[in-house]
N, C-alpha and C positions, 0 to 999 in steps of 0.2 A: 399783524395779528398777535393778540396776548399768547401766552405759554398753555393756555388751555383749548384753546384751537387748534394751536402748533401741535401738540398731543393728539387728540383729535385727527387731523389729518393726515399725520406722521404713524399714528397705530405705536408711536414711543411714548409711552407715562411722562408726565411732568416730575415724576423724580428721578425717572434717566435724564432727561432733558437738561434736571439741573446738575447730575451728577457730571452729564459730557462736559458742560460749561464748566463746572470746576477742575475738571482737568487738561481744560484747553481746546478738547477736540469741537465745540460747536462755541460763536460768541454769538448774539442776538444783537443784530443790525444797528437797532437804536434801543431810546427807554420810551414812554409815553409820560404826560404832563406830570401825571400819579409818580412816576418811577417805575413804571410796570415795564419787564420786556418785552417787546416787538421782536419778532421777525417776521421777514420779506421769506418772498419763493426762491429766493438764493441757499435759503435758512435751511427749507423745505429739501433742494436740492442733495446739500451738505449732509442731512442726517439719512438720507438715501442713502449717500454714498457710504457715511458711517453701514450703515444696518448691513449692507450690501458686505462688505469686510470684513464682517461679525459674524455674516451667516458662513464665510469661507471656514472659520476656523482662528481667524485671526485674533490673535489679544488688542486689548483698548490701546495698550503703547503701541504697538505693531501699525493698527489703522492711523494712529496720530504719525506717524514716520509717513509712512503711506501717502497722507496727504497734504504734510507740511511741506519733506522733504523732497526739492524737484530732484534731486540726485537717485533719490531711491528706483530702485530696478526690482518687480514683483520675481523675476523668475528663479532667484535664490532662495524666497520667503516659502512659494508657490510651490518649492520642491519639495520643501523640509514640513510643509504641510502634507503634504502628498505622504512622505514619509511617515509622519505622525500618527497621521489618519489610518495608513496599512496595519501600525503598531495600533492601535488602536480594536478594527476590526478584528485582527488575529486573536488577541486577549478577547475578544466579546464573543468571536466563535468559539475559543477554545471552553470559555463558561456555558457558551449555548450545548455543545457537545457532553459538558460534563455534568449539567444538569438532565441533558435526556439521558445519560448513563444510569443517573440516580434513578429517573423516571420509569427505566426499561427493567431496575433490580426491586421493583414493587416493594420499598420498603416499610414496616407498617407503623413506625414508629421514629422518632430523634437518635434515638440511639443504634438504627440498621444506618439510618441517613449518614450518621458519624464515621459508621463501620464501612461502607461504601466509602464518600468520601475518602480515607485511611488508603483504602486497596487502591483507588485511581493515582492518588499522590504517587504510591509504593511505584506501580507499575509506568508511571513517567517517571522515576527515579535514576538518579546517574548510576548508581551503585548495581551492578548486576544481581547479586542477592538479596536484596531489596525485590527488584523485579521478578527471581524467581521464589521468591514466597509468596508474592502479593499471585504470581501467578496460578500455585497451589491453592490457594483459597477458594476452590472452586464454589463451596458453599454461597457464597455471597458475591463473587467475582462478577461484576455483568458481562454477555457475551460478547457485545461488541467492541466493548472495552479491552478483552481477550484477544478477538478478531486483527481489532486495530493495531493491535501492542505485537502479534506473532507475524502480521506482515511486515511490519520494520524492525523486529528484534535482528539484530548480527552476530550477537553472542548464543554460540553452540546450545552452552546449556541453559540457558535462559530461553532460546526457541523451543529446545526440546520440553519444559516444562509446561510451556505455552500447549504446543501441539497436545500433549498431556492432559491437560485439561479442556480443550476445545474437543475432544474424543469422548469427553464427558455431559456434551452439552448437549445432543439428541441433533436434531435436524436445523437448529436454529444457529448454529456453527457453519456449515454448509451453505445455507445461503447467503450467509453475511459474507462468508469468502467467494462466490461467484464472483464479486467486482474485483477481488485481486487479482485473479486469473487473465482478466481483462486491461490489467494495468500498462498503461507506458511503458512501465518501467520495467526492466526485466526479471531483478531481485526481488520485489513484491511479488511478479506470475510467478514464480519460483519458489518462494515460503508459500503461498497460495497453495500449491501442487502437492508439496512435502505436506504441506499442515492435511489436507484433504484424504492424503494414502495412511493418515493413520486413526479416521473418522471412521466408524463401521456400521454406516449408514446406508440408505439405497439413495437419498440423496446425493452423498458426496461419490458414490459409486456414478453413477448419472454426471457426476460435472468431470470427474473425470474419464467416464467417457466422451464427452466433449473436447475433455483435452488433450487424448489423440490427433484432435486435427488442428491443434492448436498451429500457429505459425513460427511460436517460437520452440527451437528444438528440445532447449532445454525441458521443456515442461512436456512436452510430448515424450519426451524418454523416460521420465521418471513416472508420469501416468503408465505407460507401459511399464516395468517395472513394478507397479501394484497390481496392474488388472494381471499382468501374463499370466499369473499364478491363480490368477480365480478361472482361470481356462478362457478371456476374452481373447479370439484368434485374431481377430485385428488390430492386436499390439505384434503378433511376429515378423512382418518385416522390417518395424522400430530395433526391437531385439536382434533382430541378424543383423542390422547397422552397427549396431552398439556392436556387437560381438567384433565383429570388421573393421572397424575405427577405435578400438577399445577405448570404450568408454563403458564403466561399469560392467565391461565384458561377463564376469564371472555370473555376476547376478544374472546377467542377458540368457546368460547359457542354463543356468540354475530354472530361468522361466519358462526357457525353450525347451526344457526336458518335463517341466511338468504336464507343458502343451500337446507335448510328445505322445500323452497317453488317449489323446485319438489316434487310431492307425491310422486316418486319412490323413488328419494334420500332421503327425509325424513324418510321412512321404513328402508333404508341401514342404516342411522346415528342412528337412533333408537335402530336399533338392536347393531349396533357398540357400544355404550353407553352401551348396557345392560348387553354385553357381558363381559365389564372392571367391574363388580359389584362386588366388594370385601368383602367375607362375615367377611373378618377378619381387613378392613379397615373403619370406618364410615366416616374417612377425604373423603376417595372416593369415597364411596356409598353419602355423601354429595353433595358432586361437579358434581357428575354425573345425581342425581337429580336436581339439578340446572340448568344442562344443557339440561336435557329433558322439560322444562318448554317451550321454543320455536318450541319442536318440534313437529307439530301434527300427527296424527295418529293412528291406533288400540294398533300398539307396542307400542309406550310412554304410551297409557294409561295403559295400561296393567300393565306396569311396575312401573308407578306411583302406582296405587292402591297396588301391592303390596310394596312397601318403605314406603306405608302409616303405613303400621304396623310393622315396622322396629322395631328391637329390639333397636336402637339409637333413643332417643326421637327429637333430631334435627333433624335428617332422616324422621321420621316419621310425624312433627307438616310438615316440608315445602311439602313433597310429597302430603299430605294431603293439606293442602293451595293452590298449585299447579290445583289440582283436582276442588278444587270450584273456581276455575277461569275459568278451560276450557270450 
């Protein structure tokens, strides 16, 4: 068959056809009487196999190794494609991402489009203060772009400015951070929780009530920690953990006293506190005195007077101390 056939049934242009043939990868069987090329279904085969190589990723020399060379082994070629290809998609997501950013900051003109663009650059930026400026620009800042940037920020104050501004954003902050709460990862639920307790939304009040029951500890303590103090009672057994295990004790105790100002609840916490008294710890017979200091009622006294004569003389001067205050 002439080169116009071969095209034809091949779906390759006769001016790839002639370009493979100049560089080696296809010859054409014979000529015809004219001088014209022929090729056979051998021909046919061959640019198959071309196309087939082409569609992998592979370069024109690549496919000529490929099928010159019997030495050749695809699974080094096969990797580094595989590799290329990841590199490839990542760069395509990361434009796909940074163009819904633009999309999401409704810009009405080239020069908001600019000013965006600007802020996302800043906020992927290595430079911390870079980051915490672009993060300040809440004017123009898109949220998710915010969202995304305060779940993996590590620098303090670059978090803090993130969360800062995400407090700024209404309700649309709050749901974007639902999925980080839910994260694998621990450090993301965690900026997640922090970013959340300084939203002052019914929204984000809502996710962290949720994240009470969360599984990871962390994020359950520090949702406790915001609510205790809006009077939500089912952060106080988190809080008499915390108090018990010190961790954030002080706060713990700080939330447990303002819980305090139901009488009921103050009996429950009371007795809760009493309950962790370890006769073989005085770090926690300490801390737990400590934290009865806020809380009034028969049980705290009760239990005060007796830590007063603790056999731990720190246990006993502050239970004591305590007592002539109330």
């Amino acid at each position: 068959m002439l080169i116009g056939e071969m095209a034809q049934r091949s779906g390759v242009s006769a001016r790839m056809l002639r370009h493979y043939e100049s560089l080696g990868l296809l010859r054409p069987t014979g000529r015809s009487h004219a001088g014209y090329r022929e090729y056979t279904g051998e021909d046919i085969r061959r640019i198959f196999h071309i196309e087939s190589l082409r569609s992998l990723g592979l370069s024109l020399r690549d496919v000529g190794r490929a099928l010159e060379d019997p030495a050749f082994t695809p699974s080094g070629l096969v990797e580094d494609l595989i590799r290329r290809t990841r590199e490839r998609i990542a760069r395509e997501t990361e434009l796909l991402t940074r163009l819904q950013r633009i999309v999401t900051a409704e810009p009405a003109g080239w020069p908001d489009v600019l000013q965006v663009v600007a802020l996302l650059h800043a906020l992927g930026s290595d430079r911390p203060e870079d980051r915490q400026r672009a993060a300040l620009a809440t004017d123009t800042a898109p949220v998710q772009a915010l969202v995304e940037a305060a779940l993996n920020e590590s620098d303090p104050n670059v978090a803090g400015a993130l969360r800062w501004a995400l407090a700024q954003s209404g309700d649309a902050g709050p749901e974007l951070l639902a999925d980080g709460l839910r994260s694998p990862l621990a450090e993301v639920r965690q900026r997640a929780v922090r970013t959340l307790a300084e939203i002052p939304s019914e929204t984000a009040t809502a996710l962290l009530h949720e994240a009470l029951g969360s599984t990871d500890v962390a994020v359950r303590r520090h949702a406790a920690l915001t609510l205790g103090p809006r009077g939500v009672a089912e952060t106080v057994p988190i809080l008499i953990d915390m108090v018990v295990h010190e961790v954030n004790d002080v706060d713990a105790a700080d939330a447990l006293g303002v819980l305090s100002a139901d009488p009921t609840l103050a009996e429950t916490i009371a007795a809760g506190l009493v309950g962790c008294l370890s006769p073989g710890d005085a770090s926690v017979r300490r801390r737990v005195t400590q934290a009865l200091a806020d809380i009034p009622g028969d049980t705290a006294t009760r239990a005060l007077t007796e830590l007063s004569r603790d056999d731990d003389r720190g246990v006993a001067l502050t239970a004591a101390y305590i007592l002539g205050m109330r």
